[in-house]
Structure formats: C-alpha cells, structure tokens
N, C-alpha and C positions, 0 to 999 in steps of 0.2 A: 378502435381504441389504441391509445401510446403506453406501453409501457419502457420505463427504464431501469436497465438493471445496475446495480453500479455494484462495485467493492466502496465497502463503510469505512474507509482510511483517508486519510487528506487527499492523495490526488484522486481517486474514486469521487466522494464531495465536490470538490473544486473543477472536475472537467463537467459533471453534472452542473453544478450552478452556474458555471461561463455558458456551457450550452443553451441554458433555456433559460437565462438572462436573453441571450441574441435572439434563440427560440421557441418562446413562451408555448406551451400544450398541458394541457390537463392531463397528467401520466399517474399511471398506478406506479409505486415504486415497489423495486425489489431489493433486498439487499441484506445486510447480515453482519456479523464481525469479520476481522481480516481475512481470514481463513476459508470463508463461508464462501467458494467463488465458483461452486457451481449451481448456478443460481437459473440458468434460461430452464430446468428441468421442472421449475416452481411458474411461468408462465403460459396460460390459456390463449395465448393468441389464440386467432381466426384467419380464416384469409380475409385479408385486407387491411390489418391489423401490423404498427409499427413497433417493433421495437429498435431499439439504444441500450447499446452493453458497453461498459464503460471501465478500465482498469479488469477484468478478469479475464483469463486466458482462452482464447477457443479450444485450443486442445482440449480443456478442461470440460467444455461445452458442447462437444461436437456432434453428438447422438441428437440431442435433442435440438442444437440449430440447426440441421438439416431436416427432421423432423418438422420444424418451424417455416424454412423454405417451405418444402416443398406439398407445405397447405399454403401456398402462396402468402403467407408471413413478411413481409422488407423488413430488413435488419441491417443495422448500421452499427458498427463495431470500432472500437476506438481503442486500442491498447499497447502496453511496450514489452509485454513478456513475452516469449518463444511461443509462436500459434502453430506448429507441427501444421499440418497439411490443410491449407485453405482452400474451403469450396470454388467451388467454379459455379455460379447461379446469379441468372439475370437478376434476381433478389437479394445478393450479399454486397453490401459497400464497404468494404474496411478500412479503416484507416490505422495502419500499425508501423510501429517504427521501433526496434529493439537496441538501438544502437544505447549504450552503458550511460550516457549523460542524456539521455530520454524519460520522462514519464509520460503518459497519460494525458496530466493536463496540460502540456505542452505541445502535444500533439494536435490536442480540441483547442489550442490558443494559435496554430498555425491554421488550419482549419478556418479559422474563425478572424483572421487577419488579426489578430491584437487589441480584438474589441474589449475583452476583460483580461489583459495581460495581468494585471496585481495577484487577481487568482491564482494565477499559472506559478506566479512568483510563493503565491505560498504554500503551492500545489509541490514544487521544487523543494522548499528549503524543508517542508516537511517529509519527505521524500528522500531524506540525506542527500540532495543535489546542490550542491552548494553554491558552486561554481554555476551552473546552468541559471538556478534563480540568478544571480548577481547579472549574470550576462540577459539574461530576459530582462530584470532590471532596468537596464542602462539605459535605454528610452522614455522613461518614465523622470527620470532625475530625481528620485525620491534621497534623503540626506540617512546617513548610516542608522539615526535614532528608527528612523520610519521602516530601513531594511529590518532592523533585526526586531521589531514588534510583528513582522513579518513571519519572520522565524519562529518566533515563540507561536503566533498562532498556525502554521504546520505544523509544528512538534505537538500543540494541543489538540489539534484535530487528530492526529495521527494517533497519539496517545490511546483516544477515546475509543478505537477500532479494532484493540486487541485484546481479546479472552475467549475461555473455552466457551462460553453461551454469553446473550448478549446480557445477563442478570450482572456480566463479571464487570458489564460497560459503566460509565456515569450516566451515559446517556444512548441510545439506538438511535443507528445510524438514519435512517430515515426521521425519525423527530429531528435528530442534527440539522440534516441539511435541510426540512422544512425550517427550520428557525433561522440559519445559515442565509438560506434564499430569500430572507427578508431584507435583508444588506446589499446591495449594489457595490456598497465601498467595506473593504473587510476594516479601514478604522473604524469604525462607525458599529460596526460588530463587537472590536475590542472595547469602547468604551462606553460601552450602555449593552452586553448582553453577559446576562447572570450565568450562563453555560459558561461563558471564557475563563470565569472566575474561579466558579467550580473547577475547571481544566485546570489552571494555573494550579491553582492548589493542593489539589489532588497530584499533580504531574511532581513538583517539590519534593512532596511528602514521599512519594513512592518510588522516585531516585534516590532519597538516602536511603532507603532501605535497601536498595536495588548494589550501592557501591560499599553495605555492608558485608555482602558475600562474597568472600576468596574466591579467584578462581579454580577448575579443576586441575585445570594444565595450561602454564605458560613459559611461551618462549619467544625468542625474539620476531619469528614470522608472525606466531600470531596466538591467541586464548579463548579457552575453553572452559566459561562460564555456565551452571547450573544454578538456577534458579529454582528453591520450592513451592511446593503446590500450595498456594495462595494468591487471592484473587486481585490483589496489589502488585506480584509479579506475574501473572498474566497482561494483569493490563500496562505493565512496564516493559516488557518484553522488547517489543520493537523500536520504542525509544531509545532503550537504552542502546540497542545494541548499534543504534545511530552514533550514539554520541562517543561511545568505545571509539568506534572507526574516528571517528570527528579528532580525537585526542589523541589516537594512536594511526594518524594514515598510511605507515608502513607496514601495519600491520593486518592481519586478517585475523577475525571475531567469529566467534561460534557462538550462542547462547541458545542456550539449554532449558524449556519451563516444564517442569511437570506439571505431569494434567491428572486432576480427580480419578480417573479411568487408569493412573499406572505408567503411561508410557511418558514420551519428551515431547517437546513440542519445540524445533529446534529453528532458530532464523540464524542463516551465516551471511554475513558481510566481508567482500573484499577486500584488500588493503584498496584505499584510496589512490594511492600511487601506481596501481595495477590493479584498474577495476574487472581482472579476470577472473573463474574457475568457481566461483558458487553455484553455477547451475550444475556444471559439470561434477562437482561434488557432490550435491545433493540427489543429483539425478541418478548415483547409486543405490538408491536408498528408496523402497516403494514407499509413496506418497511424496515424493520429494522433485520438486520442478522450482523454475523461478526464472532468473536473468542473469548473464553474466557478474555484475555487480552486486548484486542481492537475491538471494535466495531463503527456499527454508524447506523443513519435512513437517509434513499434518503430524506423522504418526510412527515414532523411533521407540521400536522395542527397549525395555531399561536393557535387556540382554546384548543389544546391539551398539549398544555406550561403544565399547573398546572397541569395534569396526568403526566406528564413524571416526573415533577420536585418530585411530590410524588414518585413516580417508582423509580426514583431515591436514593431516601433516606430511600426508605424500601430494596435496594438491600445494599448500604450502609449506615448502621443506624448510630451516631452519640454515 
C-alpha cells in the first residue's frame, strides 16, 4: 500500500499533486488543517508498505517514523522546516532543504526536474515566497496577468488550510486536492472550478474583517495582532499574516487567533528584509517550532500574552 501524508496548506497540496502528476499511485491520503502535522502517528503501514510525508516536520514525527522503519516501512520525506535529528535507515530517503527562500514544493519541483514547475510557482507565492515563485517563474515566460492569477490561487489554497478543526475549512484538505488533481494546468483550475470561487470569496470577505482589528502593539520593528475566536479569523490567520509582511517588509508580524479552548494560536513572520528569528522566537514557547522565516505556536497560554509579547521584541528590537 502507498500512503501520503501531506500538510493541507498550498505547498503541502502542490508538492503532492506535482508528485503524482510525474508519479501516479493509488495512495490512501492523510492530512488535516495547517496545524495538524503529526500525522505519520495516524498510518498502519506494513512492511513493504510506502509512505510520502510531504510539508510536515520530522521532528514532529519521529516516534512513529522509526517505529514505521523499522517494520521495514520506505519512507520518503520531502520538507523545509528544522528536522532535529534525522534517522540513519536503509529505509529513509529525505529530501529536505531549510534554507528561508525554500518551500516544500520546490524541493519536489527540483526532485522532479521542472516537470510541474507552475505548481511549485503557486506552491511559492502562496507560501509568502515571493521572490522564489517569480524566479521559479522565469522559464516558463508566463506575462504578469498569468503570474499573479498565480498568487491568488496560493493565497486561496493556502487560506483554505487554516482552523482549529477542519468544520472551520470551506473545504478538507484531501477533498482539495482530490479536485485540485484533476487539473494538470492550475488555469484550467481557475476557470472552471466552483472551490476557487468559493476561496475567492470567502478569502475577500474575511480580510476585511481581518484589517478591521487594531493592533495590540505596534512599533516600527514590528506588530502584535490578536484576532478573535471566530471561525473567519481562523481561517484568515495565515493569510493574513502573509500579507502584513508583504505590506510591511521591514517589519516582523505576530498574529494572534484565539481558539474555542481559551488559549492563542500564534503565527510570526519575519521582516522580509531579514527573514531571521521566528523559529528561534517561538521555539521559546512549548508547542512552538517552524523556520527561520515563518513560524508559529499550537498552544500560547492567554497568561503567557506579556512573555511572548516581550520575546517578541527582544528578537525584534525597535
């Protein structure tokens, strides 16, 4: 049996559908909202039995893909976030690269010689990579209108991947990307599939409401956004705090979503112009891991607000 695990976020989506584009298998999928990334704990391999983890962390993974090895399991690993201590096993193949202008599906697009580069491109832009899409881009000779329909559809896949269950989604991520996988060309996506429209719409709506709320703290390094417990900023979450960085590249972004249960639910973004210190920020903080450039915490006590907001501004001083 194949199974593939993926993270239900645009580049998660898009290194999955480039891969098996090139290489087509009948896979059980696994997968979940942004958050949801330990996921190989949910798979019954066998021995002889493949899996494909796609966009989530091994660290995050690690009990159970060794447990996975070593029932003779192959696993094949593709990701950009901080993997803490990688197995040694004639069964593990990894492919990981954490460098700040890295995702996922750029990795499976190197991998893969550039057989579905466009993915990768929207696997990027939705991915706040800006610069990386445009330069993936540039082989392709696609004209500005076509790049940034591009964009729009990573910000709406991306969009669709974040909330506290997946009730908080338009759509689950594996129905996503089985509808997604029916497109070879992501135009062809845009303009004949009723989910994009949905995304669109929904993505609008739930940005104004998203740039209705002041911040908590701002200064010229950077802001400290809170969002309330509602299921419009959940699912705005991540975009937004794209598009803060995108408007403000000097600056570094915290946002803040409260979750039904009480606590934060926090994603920080780097200044663009210094995509450092988000992991390291967050990695203060249990439950809190990510990448140099993007980061975030599952699970920020409301008591722990004024440490983090401090943490915050000694990683970024003013």
């Amino acid at each position: 049996m194949y199974f593939d695990a993926f993270n239900g976020d645009a580049d998660g989506l898009c290194a999955l559908h480039q891969l098996r584009l090139s290489e087509p298998v009948d896979s059980l999928l696994v997968t979940g909202v942004k958050r949801d990334i330990a996921l190989l704990e949910r798979i019954p391999a066998q021995t002889g039995d493949e899996v494909t983890a796609l966009d989530i962390a091994v660290e995050k993974n690690i009990a159970p893909l060794r447990t996975l090895l070593n029932k003779g399991v192959r696993v094949r690993w593709f990701d950009h976030h901080n993997p803490g201590e990688l197995p040694q096993h004639a069964h593990f193949e990894p492919h990981i690269d954490t460098a700040a202008d890295v995702c996922t599906s750029l990795i499976v697009d190197r991998h893969l010689g550039g057989r579905h580069r466009v993915w990768a491109v929207v696997a990027a832009f939705g991915d706040n990579l800006h610069e990386a899409a445009r330069r993936a881009a540039e082989p392709l000779g696609l004209p500005e209108d076509r790049l940034t329909l591009l964009r729009e559809l990573g910000e709406c896949l991306n969009y669709n991947a974040y909330g506290e269950r997946i009730e908080d989604l338009y759509f689950p991520p594996d129905e996503l990307y089985r509808r997604l996988h029916a497109h070879v060309d992501p135009f062809t996506f845009i303009a004949e599939a009723p989910e994009f429209v949905t995304l669109r719409e929904g993505y609008a709506a739930d940005m104004a409401a998203a740039y209705s709320v002041p911040p908590l703290e701002e200064r010229p390094s950077g802001a400290v956004i809170a969002l309330p417990d509602a299921a419009w900023a959940r699912r705005v979450s991540g975009v937004y705090v794209n598009e803060l960085a995108s408007r403000h590249p000097e600056r570094a972004h915290a946002l803040l979503t409260r979750s039904p249960k009480g606590h934060y639910v926090v994603s920080v973004r780097a200044p663009l112009t210094n995509r450092t210190g988000a992991d390291e920020l967050c990695r203060q903080f249990e439950s809190g891991g990510g990448r140099k450039a993007a980061a975030g915490i599952n699970v920020l006590p409301e008591d722990r607000l004024p440490d983090f907001i401090r943490a915050f501004y000694t990683i970024y001083p003013s």
